[in-house]
C-alpha positions as CSV (number, residue, x, y, z in Angstrom):
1,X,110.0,101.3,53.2
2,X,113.0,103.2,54.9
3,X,112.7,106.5,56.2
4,X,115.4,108.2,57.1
5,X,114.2,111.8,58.1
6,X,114.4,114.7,60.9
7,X,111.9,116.6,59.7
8,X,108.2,115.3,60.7
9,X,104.9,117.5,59.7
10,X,102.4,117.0,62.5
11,X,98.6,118.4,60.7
12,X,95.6,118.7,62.8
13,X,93.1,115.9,61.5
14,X,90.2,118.9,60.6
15,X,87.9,115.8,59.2
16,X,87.7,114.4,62.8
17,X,84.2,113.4,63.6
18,X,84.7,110.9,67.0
19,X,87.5,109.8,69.6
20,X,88.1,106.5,67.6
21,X,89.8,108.7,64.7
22,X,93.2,110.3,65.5
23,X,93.5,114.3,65.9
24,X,96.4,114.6,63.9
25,X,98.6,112.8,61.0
26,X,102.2,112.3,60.9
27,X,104.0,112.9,57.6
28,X,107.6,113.6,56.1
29,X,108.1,115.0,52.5
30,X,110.6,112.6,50.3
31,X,111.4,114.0,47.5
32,X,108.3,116.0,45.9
33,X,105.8,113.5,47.8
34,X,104.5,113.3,51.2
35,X,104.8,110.0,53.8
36,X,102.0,108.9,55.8
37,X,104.8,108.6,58.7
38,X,101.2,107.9,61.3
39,X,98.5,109.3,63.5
40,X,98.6,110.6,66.7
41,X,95.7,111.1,69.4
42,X,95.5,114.0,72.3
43,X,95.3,112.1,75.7
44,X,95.1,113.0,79.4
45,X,96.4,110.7,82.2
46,X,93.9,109.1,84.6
47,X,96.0,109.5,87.2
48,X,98.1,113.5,87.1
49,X,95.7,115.3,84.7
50,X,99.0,115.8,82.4
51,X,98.2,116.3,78.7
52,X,100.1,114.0,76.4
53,X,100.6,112.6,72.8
54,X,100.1,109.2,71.7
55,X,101.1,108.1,68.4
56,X,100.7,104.9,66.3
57,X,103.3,104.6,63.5
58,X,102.3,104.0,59.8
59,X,102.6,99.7,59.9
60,X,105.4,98.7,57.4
61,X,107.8,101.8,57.7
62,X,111.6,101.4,59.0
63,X,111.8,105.0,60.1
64,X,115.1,106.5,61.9
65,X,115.4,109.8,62.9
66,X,116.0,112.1,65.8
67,X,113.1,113.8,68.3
68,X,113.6,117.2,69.5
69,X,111.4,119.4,70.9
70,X,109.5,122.0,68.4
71,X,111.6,125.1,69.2
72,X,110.6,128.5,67.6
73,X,112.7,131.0,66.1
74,X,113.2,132.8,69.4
75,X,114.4,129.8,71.5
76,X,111.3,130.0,74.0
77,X,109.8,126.9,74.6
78,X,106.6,126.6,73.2
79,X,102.9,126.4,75.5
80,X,100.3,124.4,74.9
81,X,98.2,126.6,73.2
82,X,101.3,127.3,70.5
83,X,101.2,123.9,69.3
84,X,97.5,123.4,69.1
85,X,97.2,121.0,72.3
């Protein structure tokens, strides 16, 4: 399937119940339906302490698209806390 999109929803996984399963899903609406774009787990390096994202891609999707950073209305860059991390 190709997704062409730049617009990504990112939901907190509130059925999360162990590490294994992700802490949040990945999805694009096309058309009236939403896209499973993937998952994405809340990691912390080893090494710096530094809090990260990492995200596994739905298997079987051609997705292009551009990543910017979430910006809100007042052009502040967001914390931590704003985006749930």
């Amino acid at each position: 399937m190709q997704i062409n999109t730049n617009m990504c929803t990112i939901t907190k996984n509130k059925f999360k119940k162990n590490d294994a399963q992700p802490d949040y899903k990945l999805s694009t609406k096309m058309g009236e339906e939403f896209v499973e774009l993937g998952v994405a787990w809340m990691k912390e390096s080893k090494t710096s302490g530094a809090k990260y994202i990492s995200v596994k891609l739905a298997e079987g999707l051609n997705i292009t698209g551009t990543v910017v950073p979430y910006q809100k209305k007042t052009q502040s860059t967001p914390t931590s806390q704003e985006m749930d991390f």
